[in-house]
N, C-alpha and C positions, 0 to 999 in steps of 0.2 A: 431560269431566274424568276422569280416572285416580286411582283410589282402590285402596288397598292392600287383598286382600281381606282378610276378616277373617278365617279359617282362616290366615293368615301372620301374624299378631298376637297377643301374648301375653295373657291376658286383660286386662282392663281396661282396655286399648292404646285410648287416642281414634284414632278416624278418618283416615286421612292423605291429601288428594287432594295428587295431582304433576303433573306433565308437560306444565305450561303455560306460554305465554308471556303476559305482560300488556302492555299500549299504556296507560298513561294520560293525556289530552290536559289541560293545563292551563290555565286563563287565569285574568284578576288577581282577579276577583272580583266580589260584589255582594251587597247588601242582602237579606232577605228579604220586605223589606219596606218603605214609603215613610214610618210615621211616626216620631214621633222618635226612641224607643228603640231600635227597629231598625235606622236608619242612626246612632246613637248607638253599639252595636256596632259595626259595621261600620268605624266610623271610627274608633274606638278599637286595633283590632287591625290597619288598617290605618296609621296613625301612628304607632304603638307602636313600625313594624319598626324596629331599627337599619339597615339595609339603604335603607329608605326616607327617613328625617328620621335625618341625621347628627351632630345638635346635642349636644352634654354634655347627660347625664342632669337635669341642676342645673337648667338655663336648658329646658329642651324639658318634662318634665313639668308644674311649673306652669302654663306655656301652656296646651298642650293641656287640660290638664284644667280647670283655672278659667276658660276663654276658647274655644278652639276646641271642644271638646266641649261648650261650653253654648248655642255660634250657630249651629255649621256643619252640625248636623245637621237643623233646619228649611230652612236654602237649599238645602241638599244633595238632601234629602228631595224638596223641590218640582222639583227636577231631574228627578228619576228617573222620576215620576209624572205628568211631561209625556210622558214617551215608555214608561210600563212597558206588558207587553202585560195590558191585563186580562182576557183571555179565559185563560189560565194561571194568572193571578196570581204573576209572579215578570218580572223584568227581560229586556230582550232579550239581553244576554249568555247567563243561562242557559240561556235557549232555543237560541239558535243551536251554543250551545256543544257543549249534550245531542243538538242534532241531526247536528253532525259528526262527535260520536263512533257514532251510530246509523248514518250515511249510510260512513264510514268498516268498520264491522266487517264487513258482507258481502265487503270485497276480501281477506280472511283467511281460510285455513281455521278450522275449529274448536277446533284449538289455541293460538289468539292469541283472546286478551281483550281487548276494548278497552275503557273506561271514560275518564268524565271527573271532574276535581276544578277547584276555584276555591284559590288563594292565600289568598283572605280571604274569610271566610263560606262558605258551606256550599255544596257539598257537599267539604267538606273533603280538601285532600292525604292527613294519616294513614289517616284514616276508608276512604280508596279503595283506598289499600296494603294496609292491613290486610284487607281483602274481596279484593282482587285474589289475596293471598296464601293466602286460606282456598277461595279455588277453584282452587286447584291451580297457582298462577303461583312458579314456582320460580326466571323471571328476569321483572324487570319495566322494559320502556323508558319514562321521565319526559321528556315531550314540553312543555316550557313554549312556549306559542305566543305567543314574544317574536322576530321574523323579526330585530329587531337587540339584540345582547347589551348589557345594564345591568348592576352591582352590585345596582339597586333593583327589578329585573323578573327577566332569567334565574336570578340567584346567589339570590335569597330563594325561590323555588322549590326551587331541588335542596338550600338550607339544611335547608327544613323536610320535603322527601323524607328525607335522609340524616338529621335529628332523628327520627325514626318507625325510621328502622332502627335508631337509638341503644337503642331500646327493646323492641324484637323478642328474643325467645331465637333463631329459628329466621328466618334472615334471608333471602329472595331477594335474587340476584345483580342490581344495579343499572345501568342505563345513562340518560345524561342527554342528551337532543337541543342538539349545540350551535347556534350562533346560524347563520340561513340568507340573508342577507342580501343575499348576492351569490350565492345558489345559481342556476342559469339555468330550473330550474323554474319558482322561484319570482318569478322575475322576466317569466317570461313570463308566469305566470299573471295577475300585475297588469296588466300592459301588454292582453292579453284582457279583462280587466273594465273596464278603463280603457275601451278604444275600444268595446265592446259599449253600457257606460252614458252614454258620450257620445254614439252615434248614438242612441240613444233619447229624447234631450233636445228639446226645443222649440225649443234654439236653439245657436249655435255658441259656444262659451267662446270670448273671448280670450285668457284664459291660465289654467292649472289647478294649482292652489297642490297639493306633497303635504306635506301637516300630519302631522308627527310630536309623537307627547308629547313636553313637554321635558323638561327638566332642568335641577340647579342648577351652575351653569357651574364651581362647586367642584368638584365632581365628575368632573368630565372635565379640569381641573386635577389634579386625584389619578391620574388614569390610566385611567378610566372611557372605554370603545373607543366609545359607545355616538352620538358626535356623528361619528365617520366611518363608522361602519355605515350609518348615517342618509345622510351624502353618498353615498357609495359606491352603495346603495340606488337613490337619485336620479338618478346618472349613468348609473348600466346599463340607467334604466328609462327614460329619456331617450332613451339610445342605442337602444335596443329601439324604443321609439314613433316615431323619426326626429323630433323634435320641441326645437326649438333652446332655451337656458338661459332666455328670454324666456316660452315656452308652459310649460313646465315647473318652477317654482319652489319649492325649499326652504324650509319654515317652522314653526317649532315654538309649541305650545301647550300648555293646561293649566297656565300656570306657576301658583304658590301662595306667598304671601310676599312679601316686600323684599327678598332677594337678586335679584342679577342669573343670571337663565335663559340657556340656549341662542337662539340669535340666528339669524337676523330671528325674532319673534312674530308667528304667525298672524292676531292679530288686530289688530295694528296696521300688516301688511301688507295686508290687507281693506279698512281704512279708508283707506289712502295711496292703494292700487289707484281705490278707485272716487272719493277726491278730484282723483285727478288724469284723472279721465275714461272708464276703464274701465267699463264698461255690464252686461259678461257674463262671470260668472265662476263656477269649478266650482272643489271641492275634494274630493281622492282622500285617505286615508289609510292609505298602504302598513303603516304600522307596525302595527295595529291586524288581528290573523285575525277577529274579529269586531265586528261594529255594537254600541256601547255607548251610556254617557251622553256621553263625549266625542265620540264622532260624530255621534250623533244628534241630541242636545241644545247642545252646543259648538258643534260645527260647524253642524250643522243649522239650527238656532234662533238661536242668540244670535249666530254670525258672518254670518249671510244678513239678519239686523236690523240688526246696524255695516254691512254693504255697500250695504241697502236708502237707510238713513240718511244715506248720507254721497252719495249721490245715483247708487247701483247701480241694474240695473233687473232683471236677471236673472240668479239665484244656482241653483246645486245641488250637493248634498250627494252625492259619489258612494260607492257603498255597498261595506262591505269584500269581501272573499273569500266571509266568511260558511261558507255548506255549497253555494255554487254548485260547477255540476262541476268547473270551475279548483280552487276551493278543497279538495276532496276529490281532485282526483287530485294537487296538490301534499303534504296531509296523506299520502296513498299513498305517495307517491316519498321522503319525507322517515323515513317509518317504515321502508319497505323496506330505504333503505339503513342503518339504525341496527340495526336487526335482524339484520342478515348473520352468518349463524354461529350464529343464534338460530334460524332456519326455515329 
């Protein structure tokens, strides 16, 4: 870090460090914790977003508040604590998350900073800018690790980036990673984890669903890119694996609500699958740079119980990018070229 010395400062001149670049890695967030209050927060800042629940003020407050905020955070809760790590004590998001940005900064020199922040919960966007910016980061790249673009994932990120600059006297120059979808990086790197955690299996998929979160099909009605990133996605990785529409199939999950989602749904693909005879089945989650409660828990748990159920015999959960090498040298290549002009 570069600090102005203090012989070149007038008296009572605070401190000025300069001449850094910052990286900060984002992702959507997580609890600090599994009992109520805690996922009680959690869920309240994350419903709250306009970004995310589209509803009038009028009709969405009451809910939430009298109704989802008094049930969902006991279900929610017990989600998390099927799969949090307790050797930490904190979620496997944060963990993998803090270790990509760790596994990530050694390919920088000493003038790039990397750091990571969460959307919701801690360790907060502002919170990181603000530190990125008191060590000397005079430009800072806002990396939302959302591989395909949403209103309610990439844009609520660089919202509450550019909300933090709203409030700064002394601003770093911003840049925001856009969406990587069809990058060929990053499509290889899937297609490498793909086939690395399929040969490690016990057994051969017949077919490998990739489960993307969904969406509420209003949404991409308004203009929302995020259900053709999602195909687009699928066919390069497709095309990449040599692997025909049958082995490889699109399907979205996490919906929430009585509105109609993005289509087909993972989990009642699962169930069709193994009613109609299907034995062995895997699911990858491209969209997802790290293992959460939707992976782990969604997919892991409750959809390998609907395939079990419906008279499946062998299910597996394949694991994201994470901080595997794939995953770190696609965070690499993605920073690199965002930075250009920057280092």
């Amino acid at each position: 870090m570069n600090h102005t010395p203090a012989s070149a400062l007038p008296p009572g001149h605070p401190p000025v460090a300069f001449g850094k670049v910052g990286v900060l890695l984002v992702n959507l967030g997580t609890p600090d914790a599994t009992d109520y209050w805690s996922m009680r927060r959690y869920l309240k800042e994350f419903l709250s977003d306009r970004r995310v629940i589209e509803l009038p003020r009028h009709l969405w407050w009451p809910l939430l508040n009298l109704v989802i905020l008094t049930t969902r955070p006991k279900r929610s809760g017990h989600a998390y604590a099927s799969i949090w790590n307790t050797e930490r004590n904190e979620s496997p998001l944060r963990t993998i998350t803090r270790a990509q940005a760790e596994k990530l900064a050694p390919a920088f020199a000493g003038d790039v900073v990397v750091d990571w922040a969460m959307r919701y919960g801690t360790p907060a966007i502002g919170e990181r800018i603000e530190a990125l910016k008191a060590a000397g980061c005079e430009r800072i790249l806002i990396m939302p690790l959302y591989p395909q673009y949403s209103a309610a994932t990439t844009a609520t990120v660089n919202d509450k980036a550019f909300e933090t600059l709203q409030k700064m006297r002394w601003q770093p120059a911003l840049r925001t990673l856009p969406p990587y979808h069809d990058d060929p990086v990053y499509i290889d790197a899937l297609a490498r984890s793909i086939e690395r955690s399929v040969a490690a299996l016990d057994f051969e998929p017949e077919c490998v669903l990739a489960s993307f979160h969904g969406l509420p099909k209003s949404y991409f009605l308004k203009g929302d890119p995020y259900h053709c990133h999602c195909q687009k996605t699928t066919r390069l990785l497709r095309e990449r694996l040599g692997w025909s529409a049958d082995r490889l199939r699109l399907t979205f999950q996490s919906r929430f609500g009585k509105a109609e989602w993005l289509k087909p749904y993972t989990d009642e693909t699962v169930a069709a699958l193994a009613k109609g005879g299907m034995r062995r089945l895997a699911v990858a989650s491209p969209g997802f740079a790290a293992d959460c409660v939707e992976t782990l828990e969604e997919i892991g748990m409750q959809n390998a119980e609907i395939f079990h159920e419906h008279g499946g015999e062998k299910f597996a959960a394949l694991p994201c990018l994470n901080d595997s090498p794939e995953g770190i040298v696609l965070l690499e290549h993605l920073a690199r070229r965002e930075l250009s002009g920057w280092i």
